[in-house]
C-alpha positions in Angstrom: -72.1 -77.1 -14.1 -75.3 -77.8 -16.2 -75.6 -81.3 -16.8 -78.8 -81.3 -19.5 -80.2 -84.5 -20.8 -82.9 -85.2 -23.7 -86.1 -86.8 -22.8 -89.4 -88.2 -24.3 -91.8 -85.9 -23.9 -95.4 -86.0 -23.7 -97.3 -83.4 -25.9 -100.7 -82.9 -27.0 -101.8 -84.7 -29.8 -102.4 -82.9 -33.3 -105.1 -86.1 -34.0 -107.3 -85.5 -31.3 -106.5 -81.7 -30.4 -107.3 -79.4 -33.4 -106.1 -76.2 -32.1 -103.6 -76.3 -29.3 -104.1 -72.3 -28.2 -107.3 -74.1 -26.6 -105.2 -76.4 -24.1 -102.1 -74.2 -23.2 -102.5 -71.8 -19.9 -99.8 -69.4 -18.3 -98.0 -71.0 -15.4 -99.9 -71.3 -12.2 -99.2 -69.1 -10.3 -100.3 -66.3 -12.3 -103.6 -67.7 -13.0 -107.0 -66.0 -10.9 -109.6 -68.1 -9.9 -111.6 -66.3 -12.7 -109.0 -67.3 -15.3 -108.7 -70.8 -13.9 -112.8 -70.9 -14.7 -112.5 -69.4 -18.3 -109.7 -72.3 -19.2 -112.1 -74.5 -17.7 -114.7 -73.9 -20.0 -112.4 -73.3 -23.0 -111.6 -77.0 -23.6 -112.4 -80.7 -21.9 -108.7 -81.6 -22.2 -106.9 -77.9 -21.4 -103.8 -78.0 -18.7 -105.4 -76.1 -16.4 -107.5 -79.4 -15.4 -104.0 -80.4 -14.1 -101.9 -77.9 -12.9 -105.1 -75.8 -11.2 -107.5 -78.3 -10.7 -110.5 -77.5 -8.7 -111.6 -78.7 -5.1 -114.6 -80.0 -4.5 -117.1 -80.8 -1.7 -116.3 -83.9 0.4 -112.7 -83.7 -0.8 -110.5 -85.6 1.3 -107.5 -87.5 1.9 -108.4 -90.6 -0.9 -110.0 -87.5 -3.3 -109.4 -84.3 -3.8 -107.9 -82.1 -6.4 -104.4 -83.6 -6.4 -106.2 -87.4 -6.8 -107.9 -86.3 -9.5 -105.5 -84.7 -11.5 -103.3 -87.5 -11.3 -106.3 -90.1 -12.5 -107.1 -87.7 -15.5 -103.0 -87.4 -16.6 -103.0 -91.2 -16.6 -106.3 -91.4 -18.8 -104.9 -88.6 -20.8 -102.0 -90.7 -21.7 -103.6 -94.1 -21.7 -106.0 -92.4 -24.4 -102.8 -90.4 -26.3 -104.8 -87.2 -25.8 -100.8 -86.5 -24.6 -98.6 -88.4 -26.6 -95.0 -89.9 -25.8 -92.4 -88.7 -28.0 -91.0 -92.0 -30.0 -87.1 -91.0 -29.1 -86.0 -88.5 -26.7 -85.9 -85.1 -27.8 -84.3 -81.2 -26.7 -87.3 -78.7 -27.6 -86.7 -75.7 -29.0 -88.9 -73.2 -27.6 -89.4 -69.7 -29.1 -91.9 -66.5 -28.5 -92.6 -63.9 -30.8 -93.8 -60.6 -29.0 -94.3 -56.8 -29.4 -93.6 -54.6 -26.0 -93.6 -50.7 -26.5 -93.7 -50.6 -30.3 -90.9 -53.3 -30.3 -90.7 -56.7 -32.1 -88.5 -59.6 -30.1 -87.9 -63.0 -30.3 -86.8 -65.1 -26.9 -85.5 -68.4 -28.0 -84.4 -71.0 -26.0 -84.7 -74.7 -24.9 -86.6 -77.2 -22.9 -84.0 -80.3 -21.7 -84.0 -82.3 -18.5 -81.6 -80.1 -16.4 -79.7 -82.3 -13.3 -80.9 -80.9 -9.9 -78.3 -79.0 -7.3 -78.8 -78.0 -4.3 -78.7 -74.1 -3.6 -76.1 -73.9 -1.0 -73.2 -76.1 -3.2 -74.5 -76.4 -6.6 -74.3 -74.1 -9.9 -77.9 -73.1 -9.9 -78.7 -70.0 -8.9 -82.2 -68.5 -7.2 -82.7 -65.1 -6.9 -86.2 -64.3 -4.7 -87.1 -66.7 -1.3 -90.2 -68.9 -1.5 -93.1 -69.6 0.6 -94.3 -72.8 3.0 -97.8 -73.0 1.5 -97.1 -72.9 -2.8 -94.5 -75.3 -2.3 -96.6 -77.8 -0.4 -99.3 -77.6 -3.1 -96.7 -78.2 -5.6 -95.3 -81.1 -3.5 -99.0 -82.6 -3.7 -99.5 -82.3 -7.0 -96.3 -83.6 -7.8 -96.4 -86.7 -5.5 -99.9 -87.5 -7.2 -98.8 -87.1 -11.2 -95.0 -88.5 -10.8 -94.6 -85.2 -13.8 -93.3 -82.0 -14.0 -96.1 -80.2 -15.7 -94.8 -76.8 -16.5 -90.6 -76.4 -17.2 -88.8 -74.3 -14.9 -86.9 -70.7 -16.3 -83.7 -69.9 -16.4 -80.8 -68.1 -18.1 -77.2 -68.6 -18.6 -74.1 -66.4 -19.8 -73.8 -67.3 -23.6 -71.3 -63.9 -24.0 -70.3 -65.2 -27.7 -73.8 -65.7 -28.6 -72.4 -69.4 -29.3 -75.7 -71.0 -28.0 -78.1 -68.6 -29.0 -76.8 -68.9 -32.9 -76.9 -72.5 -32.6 -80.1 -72.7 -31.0 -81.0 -70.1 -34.1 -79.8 -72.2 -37.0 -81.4 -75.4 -35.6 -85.1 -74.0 -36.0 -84.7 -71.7 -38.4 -82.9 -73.3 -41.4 -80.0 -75.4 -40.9 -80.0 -78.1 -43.5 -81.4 -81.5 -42.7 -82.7 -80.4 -39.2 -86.2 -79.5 -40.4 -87.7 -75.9 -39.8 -91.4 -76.2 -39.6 -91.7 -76.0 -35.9 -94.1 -79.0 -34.3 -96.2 -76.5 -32.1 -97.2 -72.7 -33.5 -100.3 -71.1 -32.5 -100.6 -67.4 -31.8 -102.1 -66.8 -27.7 -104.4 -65.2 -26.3 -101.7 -62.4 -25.4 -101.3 -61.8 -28.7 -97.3 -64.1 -28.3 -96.6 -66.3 -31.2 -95.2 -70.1 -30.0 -93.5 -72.2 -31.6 -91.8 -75.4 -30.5 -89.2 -77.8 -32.4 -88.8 -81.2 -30.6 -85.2 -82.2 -31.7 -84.3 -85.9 -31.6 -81.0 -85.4 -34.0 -78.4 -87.0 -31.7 -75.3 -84.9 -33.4 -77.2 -81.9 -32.3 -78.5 -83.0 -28.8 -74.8 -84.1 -27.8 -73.8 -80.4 -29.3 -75.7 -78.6 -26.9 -75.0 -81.1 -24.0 -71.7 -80.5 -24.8 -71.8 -76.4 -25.0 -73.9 -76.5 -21.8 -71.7 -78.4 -19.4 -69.5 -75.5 -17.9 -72.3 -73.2 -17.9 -74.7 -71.9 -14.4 -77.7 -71.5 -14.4 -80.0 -68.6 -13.1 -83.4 -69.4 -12.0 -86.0 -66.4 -13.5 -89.5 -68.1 -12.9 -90.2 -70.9 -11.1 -88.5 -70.8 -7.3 -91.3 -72.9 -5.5 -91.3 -75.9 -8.6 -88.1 -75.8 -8.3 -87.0 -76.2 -4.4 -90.7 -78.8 -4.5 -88.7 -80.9 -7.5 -85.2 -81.0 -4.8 -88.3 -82.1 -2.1 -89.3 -85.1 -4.3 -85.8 -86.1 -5.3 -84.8 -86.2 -1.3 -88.5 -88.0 -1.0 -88.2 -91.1 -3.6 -84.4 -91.5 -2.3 -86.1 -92.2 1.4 -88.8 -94.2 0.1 -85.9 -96.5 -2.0 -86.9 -95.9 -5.7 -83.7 -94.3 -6.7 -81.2 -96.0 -8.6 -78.1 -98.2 -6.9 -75.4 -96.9 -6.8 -73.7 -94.0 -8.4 -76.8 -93.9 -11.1 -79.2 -91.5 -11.0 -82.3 -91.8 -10.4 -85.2 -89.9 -12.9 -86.1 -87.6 -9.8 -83.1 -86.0 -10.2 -83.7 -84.5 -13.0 -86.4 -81.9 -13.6 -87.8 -79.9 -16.5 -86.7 -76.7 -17.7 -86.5 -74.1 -20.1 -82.3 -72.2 -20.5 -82.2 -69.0 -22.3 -79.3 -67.2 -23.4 -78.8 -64.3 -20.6 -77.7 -61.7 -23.9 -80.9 -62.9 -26.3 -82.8 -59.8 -27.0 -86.0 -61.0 -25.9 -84.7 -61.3 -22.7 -87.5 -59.2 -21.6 -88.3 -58.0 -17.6 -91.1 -55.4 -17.0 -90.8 -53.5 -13.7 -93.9 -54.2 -11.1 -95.4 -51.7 -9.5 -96.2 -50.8 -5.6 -99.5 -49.6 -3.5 -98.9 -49.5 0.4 -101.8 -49.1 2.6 -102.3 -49.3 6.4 -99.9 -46.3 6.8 -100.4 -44.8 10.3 -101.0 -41.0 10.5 -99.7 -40.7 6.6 -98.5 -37.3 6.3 -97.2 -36.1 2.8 -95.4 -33.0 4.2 -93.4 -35.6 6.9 -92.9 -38.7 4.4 -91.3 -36.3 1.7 -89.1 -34.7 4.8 -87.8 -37.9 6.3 -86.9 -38.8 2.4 -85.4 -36.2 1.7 -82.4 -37.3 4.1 -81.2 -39.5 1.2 -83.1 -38.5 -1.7 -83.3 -35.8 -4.0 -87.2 -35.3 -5.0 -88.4 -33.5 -8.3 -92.0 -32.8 -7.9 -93.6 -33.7 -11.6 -97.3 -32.0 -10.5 -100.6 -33.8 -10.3 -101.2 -34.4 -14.3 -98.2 -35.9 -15.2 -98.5 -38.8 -18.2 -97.5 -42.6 -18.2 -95.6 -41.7 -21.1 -93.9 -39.0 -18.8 -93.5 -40.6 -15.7 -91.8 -43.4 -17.6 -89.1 -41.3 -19.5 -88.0 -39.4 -16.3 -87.6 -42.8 -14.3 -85.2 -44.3 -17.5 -83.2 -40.9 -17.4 -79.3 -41.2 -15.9 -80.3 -44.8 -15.8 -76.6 -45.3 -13.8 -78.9 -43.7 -10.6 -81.4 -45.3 -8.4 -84.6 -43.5 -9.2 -88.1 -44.1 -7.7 -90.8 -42.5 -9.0 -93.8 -41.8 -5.8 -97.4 -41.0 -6.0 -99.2 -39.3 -2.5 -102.8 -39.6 -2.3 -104.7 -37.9 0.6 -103.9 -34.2 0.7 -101.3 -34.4 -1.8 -101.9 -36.6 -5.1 -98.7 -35.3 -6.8 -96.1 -37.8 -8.5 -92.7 -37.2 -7.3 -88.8 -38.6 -8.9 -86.8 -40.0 -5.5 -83.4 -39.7 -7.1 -80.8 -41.4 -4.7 -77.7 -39.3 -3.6 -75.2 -41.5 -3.4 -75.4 -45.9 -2.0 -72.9 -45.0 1.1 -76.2 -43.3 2.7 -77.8 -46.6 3.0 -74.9 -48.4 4.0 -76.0 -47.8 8.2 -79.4 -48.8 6.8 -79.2 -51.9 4.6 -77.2 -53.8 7.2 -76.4 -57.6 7.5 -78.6 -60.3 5.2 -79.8 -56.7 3.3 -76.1 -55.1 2.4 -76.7 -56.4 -1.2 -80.1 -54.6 -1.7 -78.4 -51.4 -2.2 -77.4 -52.0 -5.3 -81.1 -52.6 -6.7 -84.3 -50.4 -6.6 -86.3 -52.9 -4.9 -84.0 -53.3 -2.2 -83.8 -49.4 -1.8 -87.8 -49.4 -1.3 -88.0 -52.5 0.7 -85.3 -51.8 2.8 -85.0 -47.6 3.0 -88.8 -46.9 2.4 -91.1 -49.2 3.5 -89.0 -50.3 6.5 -87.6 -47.1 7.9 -90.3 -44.4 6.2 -93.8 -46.0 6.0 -93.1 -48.4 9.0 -93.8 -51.7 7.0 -91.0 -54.1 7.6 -88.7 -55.3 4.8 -88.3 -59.2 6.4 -92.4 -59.6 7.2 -93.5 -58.4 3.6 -94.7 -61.3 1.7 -97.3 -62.1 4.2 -98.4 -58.4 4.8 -101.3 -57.4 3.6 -100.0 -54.0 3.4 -98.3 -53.9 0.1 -99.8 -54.8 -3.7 -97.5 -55.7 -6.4 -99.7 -54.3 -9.7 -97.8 -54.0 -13.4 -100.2 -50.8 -14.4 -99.6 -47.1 -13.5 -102.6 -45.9 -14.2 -104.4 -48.4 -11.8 -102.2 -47.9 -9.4 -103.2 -44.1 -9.3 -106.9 -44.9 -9.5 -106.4 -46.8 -6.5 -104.7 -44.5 -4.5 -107.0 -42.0 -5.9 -110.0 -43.9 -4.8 -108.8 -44.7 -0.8 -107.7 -48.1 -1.6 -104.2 -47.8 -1.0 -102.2 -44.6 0.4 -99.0 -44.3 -2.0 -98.1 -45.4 -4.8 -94.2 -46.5 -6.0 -92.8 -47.3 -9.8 -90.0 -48.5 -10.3 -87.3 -49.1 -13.3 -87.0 -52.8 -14.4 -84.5 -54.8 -12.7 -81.5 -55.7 -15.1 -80.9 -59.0 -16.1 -77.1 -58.4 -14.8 -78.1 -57.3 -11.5 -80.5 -60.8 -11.0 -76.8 -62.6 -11.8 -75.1 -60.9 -9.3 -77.3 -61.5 -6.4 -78.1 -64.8 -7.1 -73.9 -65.6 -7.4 -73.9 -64.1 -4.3 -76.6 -66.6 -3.2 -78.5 -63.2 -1.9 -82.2 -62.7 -2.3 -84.0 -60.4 -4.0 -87.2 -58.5 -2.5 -90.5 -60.2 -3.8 -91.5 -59.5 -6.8 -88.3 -58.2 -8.1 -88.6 -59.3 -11.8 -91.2 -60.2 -13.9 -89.9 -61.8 -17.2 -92.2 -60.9 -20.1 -93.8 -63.1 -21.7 -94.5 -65.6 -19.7 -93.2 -69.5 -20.7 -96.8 -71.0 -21.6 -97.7 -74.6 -19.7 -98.5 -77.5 -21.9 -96.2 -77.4 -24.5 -94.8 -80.2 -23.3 -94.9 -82.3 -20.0 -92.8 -84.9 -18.2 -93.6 -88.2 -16.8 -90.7 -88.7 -14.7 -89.9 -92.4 -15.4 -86.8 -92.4 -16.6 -83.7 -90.3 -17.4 -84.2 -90.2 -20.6 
């Protein structure tokens, strides 16, 4: 059960900051050290200075990158640079985007969402997460007391009930106001807009059309599992509430969109796999062969081309393959039929037969290429990339040995495994666009 709550939000000031597309960064984790530099430079005041903030020489325990993000969030405030919403507020959150000649809108909202554990509550993940990100997060988080960037997830809304309410609110029901509070255009070329709601009729609407309703974690994992972390931490250090109240760590920031809105949008992501011993195309293609059937699509075969033959029967498992070395032909790995795998994907893997990137975790990389399925997000053996063509350049230039594309995952497969409380490969999904950070930001102080 969702329990959502509104809060006062801190967002960037339209008085001091001029053009907010000069403050606002992707989340974290998809930032390079380049980009982190180029945000850097873009604007005294961007988000970056927070979320990614840079070490230094002679950082230690009293200073260091956590330390000083924390000091500049409270002069931030102190100076309104990021100002407190007067009442609490839902935000309406929407992107406008093209993909593949396509124009979509993904619409949802940003609310205070009541944490649950994994194991008993209603909120779902879908991927595992790693030591090291999460006790970053953990830092930053103990320093800042915030959650800095929301968490994303979906829920079922088969009537369409939220997503038409969410619609009318921000685009034109009377006496709610339609001239959104945030709208800038990124650096992606995504429109943003943002409506901070504080009509209590409406608020208590939602609250009310949320309550029965699980929630499915898309982006986000390690915030996530850090924010349960900190909730455990201020209990055993006494700052929750007495009682049956609860306390503001157990609430975090996050952003619920309707599981049928159209812009709903997951792009596949790519493979490269290197460190292959004695990689022999003629033996690789014989081995798979055992469970797949393999169309050979030549050595010049298009994007465009590659991509159409992967969507076709899209009820099949299809993996599309390039071979560098000797062969540097792309190939269609159409599976036979999922009882083949059912001796291979065994025990805490059963469920990954179901989804391509279980079928090449488990079937290819584990039992063809020899790179094992439960040590792959710390090999250094596998590169998760979104383009084909740089893929192919890379296996064509020695880099990597083979290259694998994949269909997107469907949003109705994510929902299974995660109800299931199975995981996903790494990498798995990767929700287009991406939420932006610094819309808005929470001090967690209170509840509300």
């Amino acid at each position: 059960m969702a329990t959502i709550l509104p809060f006062k939000g801190l967002r960037y000031n339209p008085e001091k900051i001029k053009d907010i597309s000069k403050v606002i960064t992707p989340p974290y984790d998809v930032i390079s050290e380049k980009e982190r530099d180029d945000y850097y430079q873009l604007h005294p005041d961007n988000i970056i200075r927070l979320i990614l903030s840079k070490e230094l020489p002679g950082d230690d325990q009293s200073n260091n990158k956590y330390t000083r993000s924390a000091e500049l969030f409270d002069t931030w405030r102190k100076e309104e640079i990021l100002k407190e919403e007067t009442e609490p507020a839902i935000y309406i959150y929407a992107q406008e985007f093209t993909l593949s000649g396509k124009k979509y809108t993904r619409r949802g909202f940003i609310s205070l969402v009541k944490l649950e554990d994994f194991q008993t509550g209603e909120i779902y993940p879908h991927e595992h997460t790693l030591a090291k990100p999460k006790e970053d997060r953990m830092n930053l988080m103990k320093a800042c007391n915030a959650n800095l960037s929301q968490v994303f997830t979906f829920f079922e809304d088969e009537d369409a009930k939220i997503s038409n309410f969410l619609y009318k609110v921000s685009q034109g029901d009377p006496g709610t106001g339609v001239i959104p509070d945030i709208d800038f255009t990124d650096i992606y070329g995504v429109k943003n807009s943002l409506w901070a709601i504080k009509d209590k009729t409406v608020i208590e609407k939602l609250i009310v059309q949320m309550k029965d309703r699980a929630l499915f974690i898309a982006d986000g994992h390690h915030r996530y599992e850090t924010a349960l972390f900190y909730r455990d931490f201020i209990k055993d250090r006494g700052k929750g509430q007495n009682g049956n109240e609860d306390s503001p760590a157990d609430y975090i920031m996050m952003m619920c969109v309707s599981m049928e809105d159209p812009g709903l949008q997951i792009l596949p992501t790519h493979r490269l796999a290197r460190n292959v011993k004695d990689l022999d195309p003629e033996k690789i293609k014989s081995s798979l062969s055992e469970i797949f059937d393999i169309s050979d699509l030549g050595s010049d075969c298009k994007t465009e081309t590659l991509t159409q033959k992967l969507s076709e029967d899209a009820h099949k498992h299809k993996i599309a393959m390039y071979i560098g070395e000797s062969d540097k032909k792309f190939y269609i790995l159409t599976l036979r039929d999922e009882k083949l795998l059912d001796p291979i994907l065994t025990g805490e893997y059963t469920e990954w037969k179901s989804i391509d990137t279980g079928i090449l975790h488990g079937v290819i990389f584990d039992r063809v290429l020899g790179i094992q399925a439960k040590n792959i997000s710390k090999s250094e053996s596998v590169k998760y990339i979104q383009g084909v063509e740089d893929s192919v350049t890379k296996v064509n230039e020695g880099e990597y040995q083979i290259a694998f594309f994949l269909n997107p995952t469907k949003i109705g497969q994510i929902k299974d495994m995660a109800t299931k409380r199975h995981k996903m490969p790494p990498k798995a999904t990767y929700f287009y666009p991406k939420l932006m950070t610094g819309m808005v930001v929470r001090h967690i102080s209170s509840c509300h």
